[in-house]
N, C-alpha and C positions, 0 to 999 in steps of 0.2 A: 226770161228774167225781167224781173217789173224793173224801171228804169231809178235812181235814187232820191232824184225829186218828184218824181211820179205821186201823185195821189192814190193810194192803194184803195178802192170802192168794196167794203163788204157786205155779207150778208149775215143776220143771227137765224139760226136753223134749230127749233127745238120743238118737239110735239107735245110736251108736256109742261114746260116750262115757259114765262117770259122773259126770256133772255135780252130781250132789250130793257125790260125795268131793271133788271138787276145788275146788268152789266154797263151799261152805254154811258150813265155820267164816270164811272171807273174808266172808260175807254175817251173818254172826250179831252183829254191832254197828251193821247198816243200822239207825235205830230204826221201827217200826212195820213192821216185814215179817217174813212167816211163809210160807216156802219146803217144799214138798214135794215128794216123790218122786211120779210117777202113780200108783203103789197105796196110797201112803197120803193123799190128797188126800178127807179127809172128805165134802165137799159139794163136787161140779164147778161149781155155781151160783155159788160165793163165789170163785169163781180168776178175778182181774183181770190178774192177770200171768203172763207164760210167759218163763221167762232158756232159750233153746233154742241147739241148732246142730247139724244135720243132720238137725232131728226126723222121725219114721218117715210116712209119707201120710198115716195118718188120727191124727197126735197134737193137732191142736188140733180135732178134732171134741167132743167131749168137755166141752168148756167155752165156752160161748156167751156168756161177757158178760166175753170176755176186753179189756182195753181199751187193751194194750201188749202187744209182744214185746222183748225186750231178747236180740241175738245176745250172744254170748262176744266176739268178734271183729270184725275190720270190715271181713270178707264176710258177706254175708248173701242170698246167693242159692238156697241149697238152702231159706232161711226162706222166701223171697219167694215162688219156685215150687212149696211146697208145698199140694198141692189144697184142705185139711182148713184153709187161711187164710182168715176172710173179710175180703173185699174193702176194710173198711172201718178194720182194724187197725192204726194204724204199729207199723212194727217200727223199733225203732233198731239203731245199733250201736253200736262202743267206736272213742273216736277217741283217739289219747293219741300225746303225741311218741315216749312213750318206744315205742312200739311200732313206730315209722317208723324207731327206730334201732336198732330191734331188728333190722329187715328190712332195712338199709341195710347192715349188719353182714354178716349173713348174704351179699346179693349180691356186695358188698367180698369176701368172701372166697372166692368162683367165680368171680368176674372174673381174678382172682389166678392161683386152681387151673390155671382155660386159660388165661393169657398167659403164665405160666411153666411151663407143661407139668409139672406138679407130679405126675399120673397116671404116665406115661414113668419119673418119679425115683424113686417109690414102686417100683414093678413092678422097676428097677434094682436096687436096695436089696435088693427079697427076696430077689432072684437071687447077690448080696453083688457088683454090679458095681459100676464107678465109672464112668458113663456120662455125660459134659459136652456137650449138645448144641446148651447157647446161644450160641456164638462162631459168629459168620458170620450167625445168624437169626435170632436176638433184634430184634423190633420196640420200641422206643422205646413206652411209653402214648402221647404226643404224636402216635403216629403210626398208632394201635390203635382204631379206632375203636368205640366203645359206646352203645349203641341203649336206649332205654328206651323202650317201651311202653307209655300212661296217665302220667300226670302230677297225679296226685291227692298226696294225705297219702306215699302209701308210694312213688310214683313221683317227686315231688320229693327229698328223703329219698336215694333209690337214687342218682338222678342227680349230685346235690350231693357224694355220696359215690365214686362215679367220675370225678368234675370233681376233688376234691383228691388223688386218687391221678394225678395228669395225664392222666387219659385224653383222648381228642378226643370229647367227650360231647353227646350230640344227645337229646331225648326227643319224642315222639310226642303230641298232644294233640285231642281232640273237636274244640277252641274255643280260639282264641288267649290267651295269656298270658303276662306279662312274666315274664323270665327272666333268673336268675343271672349273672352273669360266670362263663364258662368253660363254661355249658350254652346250647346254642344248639336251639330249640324250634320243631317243623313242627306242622302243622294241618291239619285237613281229615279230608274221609269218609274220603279213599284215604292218608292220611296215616301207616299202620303197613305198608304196604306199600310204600311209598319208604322209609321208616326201615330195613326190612328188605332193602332193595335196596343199602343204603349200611353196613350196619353189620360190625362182624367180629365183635363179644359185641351178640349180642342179647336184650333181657333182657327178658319180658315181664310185667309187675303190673298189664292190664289186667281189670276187672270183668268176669262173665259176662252178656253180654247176646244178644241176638237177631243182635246184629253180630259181635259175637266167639264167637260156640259154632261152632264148625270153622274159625276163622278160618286157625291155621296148619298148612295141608293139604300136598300134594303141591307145589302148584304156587307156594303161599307160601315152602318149604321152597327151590326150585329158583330161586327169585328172588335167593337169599341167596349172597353173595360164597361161591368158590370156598375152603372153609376156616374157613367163620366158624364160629362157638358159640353156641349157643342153650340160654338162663337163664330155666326155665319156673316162673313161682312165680306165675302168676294162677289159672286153674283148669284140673283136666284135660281137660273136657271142649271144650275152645278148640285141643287140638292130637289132629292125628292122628299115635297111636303108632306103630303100622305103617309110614306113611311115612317120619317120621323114622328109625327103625329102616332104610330102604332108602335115607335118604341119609347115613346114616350108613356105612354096609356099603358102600357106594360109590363114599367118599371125600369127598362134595361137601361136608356138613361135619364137620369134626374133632372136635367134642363136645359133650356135652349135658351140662344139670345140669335133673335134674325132682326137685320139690318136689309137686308137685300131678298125680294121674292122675284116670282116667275111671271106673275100681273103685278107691275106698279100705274098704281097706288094700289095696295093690298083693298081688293074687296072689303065692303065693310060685314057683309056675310059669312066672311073667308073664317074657319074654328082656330085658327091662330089668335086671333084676335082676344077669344075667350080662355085658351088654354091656361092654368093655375100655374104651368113648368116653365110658357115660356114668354121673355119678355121681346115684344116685339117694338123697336123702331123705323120713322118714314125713311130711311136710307139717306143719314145724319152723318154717321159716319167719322166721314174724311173731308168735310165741305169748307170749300176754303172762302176767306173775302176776297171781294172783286177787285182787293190792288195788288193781290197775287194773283188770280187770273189773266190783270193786266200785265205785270210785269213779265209771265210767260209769254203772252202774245206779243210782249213789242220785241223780246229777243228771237222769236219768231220772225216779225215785221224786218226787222235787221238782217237774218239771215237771206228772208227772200229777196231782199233788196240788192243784197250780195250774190246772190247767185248759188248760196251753199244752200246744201241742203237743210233743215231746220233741228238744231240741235238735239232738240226733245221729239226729233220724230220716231215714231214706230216702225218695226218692223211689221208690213201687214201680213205677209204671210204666216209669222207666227201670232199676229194679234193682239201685239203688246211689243 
């Protein structure tokens, strides 16, 4: 237990990011924390805390009496599965409404893009046509059906926000749980797999686990109504690109939107990139500003100060 005047000494851990630009003057009115960069980290002995996200294989080797990790965000699976962890560490994350409506936002406005074929109008436009192709085929939301995958913080959130856009909105869940008016909630092992059997926007915000790393493959892809759309913002490594890429080119379904791939930064050679079906973003998402970052990590700071364990931490063995 860190002592409660104790000066808490951390470190920023990220292979892809600079987490000291982006975070450290948001963190500079935490009181009793003193954050550094890994090269400038005087004594590794004195660093209790790591604020990480992505960190490289061996970045927590280095500091043995670390006694928290505080993610950026609230995935924390590249934290979790990192070798250089020991076993013994919680990691937290960041829970914050406003970042459920941040991500709520975001999905709202891909559900949108493919029920009004907003792709078709754009391509029309540069070409200087007047192209009207909603008379006759325009589905009704009421009658559009929207699939959400996980039902956690960002999964409630999504769903709730497909429900007042009238959609016919159903989400997917581990474990039963009461549910809104207007979202209507399955369960079960096999329970993302009927969802995706029934869905026409399929959206998926499930966690990386042991259950979902290849989950949506060939054959989950082929299950999926003739036409639907698939809203990929859980992690990349849960879908195979390749195949969607072949049901995509095939017809069976009409379009994608990917937020999250298997190499980030998406190659700039990767045929995502060029595809006409699908829109791809850098994994925008759910990203919060850094005085919500902050304000997870001092109620973090709080707890370890206290002795308790940290409110927003993870369970690691399930990874989330």
């Amino acid at each position: 237990m860190t002592h409660p005047n104790e000066v808490v000494e951390g470190v920023f851990l990220c292979d892809t990011l600079d987490l000291s630009a982006l975070f450290a003057p948001a963190f500079a009115n935490l009181p009793g924390l003193k954050m550094y960069r890994p090269d400038e980290v005087p004594d590794p002995a004195r660093i209790r805390l790591a604020v990480a996200y992505r960190p490289a294989p061996a970045a927590f080797a280095d500091f043995p009496r670390l006694e928290l990790v505080q993610s950026i965000a609230a995935g924390v699976d590249a934290i979790v599965a990192n070798p250089s962890l020991a076993a013994g560490v919680p990691v937290a994350r960041v829970r914050d409404p406003g970042q459920a409506a941040i991500m709520a936002g975001f999905a709202a406005w891909h559900i949108v893009w493919h029920h009004r074929n907003m792709g078709h109008y754009l391509r029309a436009a540069a070409r200087g046509e007047w192209d009207r192709i909603s008379f006759g085929g325009l589905k009704a939301p009421s009658d559009t059906r929207v699939g959400v995958l996980g039902y956690g913080v960002m999964g409630r959130a999504v769903a709730d926000a497909a429900a007042a856009l009238g959609f016919a909105t159903c989400a997917a869940s581990r474990s039963a749980h009461p549910a809104p008016p207007g979202v209507t909630l399955i369960s079960g092992p096999d329970a993302p797999q009927r969802l995706a059997a029934e869905s026409d926007i399929l959206i998926n915000l499930l966690p990386l686990t042991s259950e979902t790393r290849g989950l949506i493959n060939a054959a989950f892809l082929a299950a999926m109504p003739q036409s639907a759309v698939l809203i990929q913002l859980g992690r990349g490594e849960q879908l195979d690109q390749q195949a969607l890429i072949a049901a995509l080119d095939r017809g069976h379904l009409s379009g994608a939107s990917l937020d999250v791939f298997q190499t980030e930064p998406l190659p700039p050679s990767d045929p995502l990139w060029r595809h006409p079906k699908v829109v791809v973003t850098p994994h925008e998402a759910s990203v919060l500003p850094a005085t919500a970052v902050a304000a997870a990590l001092d109620a973090s700071l709080s707890d370890l100060r206290a002795g308790r364990p940290p409110r927003h931490a993870i369970d690691r063995s399930k990874g989330y």
